[in-house]
N, C-alpha and C positions, 0 to 999 in steps of 0.2 A: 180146188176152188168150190165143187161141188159139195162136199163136205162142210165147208167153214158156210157155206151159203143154208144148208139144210140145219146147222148149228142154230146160227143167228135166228133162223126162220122159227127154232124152237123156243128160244132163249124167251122169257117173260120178261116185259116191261112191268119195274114196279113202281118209274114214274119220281126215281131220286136222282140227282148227280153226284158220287161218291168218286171224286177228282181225287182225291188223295189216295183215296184205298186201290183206286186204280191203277196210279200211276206206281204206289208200292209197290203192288203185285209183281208190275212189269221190269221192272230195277228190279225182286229178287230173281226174276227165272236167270238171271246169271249166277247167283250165288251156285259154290262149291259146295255142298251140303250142308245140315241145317245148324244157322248160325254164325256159318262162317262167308262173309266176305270172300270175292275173289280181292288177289290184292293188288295192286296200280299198277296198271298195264302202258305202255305207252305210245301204243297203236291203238286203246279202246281194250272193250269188253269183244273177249273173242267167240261169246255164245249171242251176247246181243246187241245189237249197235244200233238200232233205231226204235225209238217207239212213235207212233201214231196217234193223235189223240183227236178222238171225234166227240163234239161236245157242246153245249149250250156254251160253256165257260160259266156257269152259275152252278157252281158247288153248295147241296144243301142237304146232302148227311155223309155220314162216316164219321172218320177218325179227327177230324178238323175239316171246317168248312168257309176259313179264312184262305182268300187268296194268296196275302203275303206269306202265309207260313206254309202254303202249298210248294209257292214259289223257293221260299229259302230252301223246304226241304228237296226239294229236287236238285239244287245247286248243292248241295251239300251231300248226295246218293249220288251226285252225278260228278262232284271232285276229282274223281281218280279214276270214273268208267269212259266219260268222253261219247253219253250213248244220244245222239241226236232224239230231241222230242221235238216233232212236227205235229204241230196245230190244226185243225179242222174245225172251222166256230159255223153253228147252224142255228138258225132258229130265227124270229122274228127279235127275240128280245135280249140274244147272245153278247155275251162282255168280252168285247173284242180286244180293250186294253189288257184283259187278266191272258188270254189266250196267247197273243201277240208277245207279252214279256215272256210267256210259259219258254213258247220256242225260241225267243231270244236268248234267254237265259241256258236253253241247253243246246244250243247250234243249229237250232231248226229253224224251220221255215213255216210263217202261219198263211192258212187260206181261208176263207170267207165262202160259204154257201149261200 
C-alpha cells in the first residue's frame, strides 16, 4: 500500500480522461504474451478479474472519446473474460449515466463521490 501510495503521490496529472486507453490497458495485463489473447475461461480471467475505475466519466482524449464505443468495446474485451469493471464517478460535473452502464455492462457495481 505504501508503494502504490508513493506511486500515485508521483504520477503527474496531465489534466485528460483517457477512459478507453485505460481500460485497454487493464483487459490486456491478462493477455498470454504479446498478441495473443488468453482464451474463454469459464470461471473468468485467472490473472484478472476485476477492474476499478475512478473517474469524471468524461472521456476527452485517447484512442476514442465516445462513450458508446467505450462501452461496446468493453462488452466485447470483456465476452469471454467475465472481469468485473466497478465504477467510481467524482467530480462536480461526472456523467453518472456513462459510468453507471460502464459497470452495468461488465458486472460491476457503480459508486458516486
Amino acid at each position: 500500500r505504501k508503494n502504490a501510495l508513493k506511486f500515485i503521490d508521483k504520477a503527474p496529472v496531465v489534466g485528460g480522461t483517457a477512459t478507453y486507453d485505460a481500460l485497454e490497458s487493464a483487459f490486456d495485463l491478462g493477455d498470454v504474451g504479446k498478441g495473443r489473447k488468453r482464451g474463454a475461461d469459464p470461471e473468468g480471467d485467472s490473472q484478472v478479474d476485476t477492474i476499478i475505475l475512478l473517474s469524471d466519466g468524461r472521456p476527452s482524449v485517447g484512442r476514442t472519446i465516445n462513450p458508446g464505443a467505450i462501452r461496446a468495446a468493453v462488452r466485447e474485451w470483456n465476452r469471454a473474460r467475465r472481469i468485473a469493471v466497478h465504477t467510481v464517478a467524482f467530480g462536480k460535473d461526472a456523467d453518472h449515466d456513462f459510468m453507471r452502464g460502464l459497470a452495468e455492462d461488465a458486472g460491476g457495481t457503480f459508486v458516486s463521490k
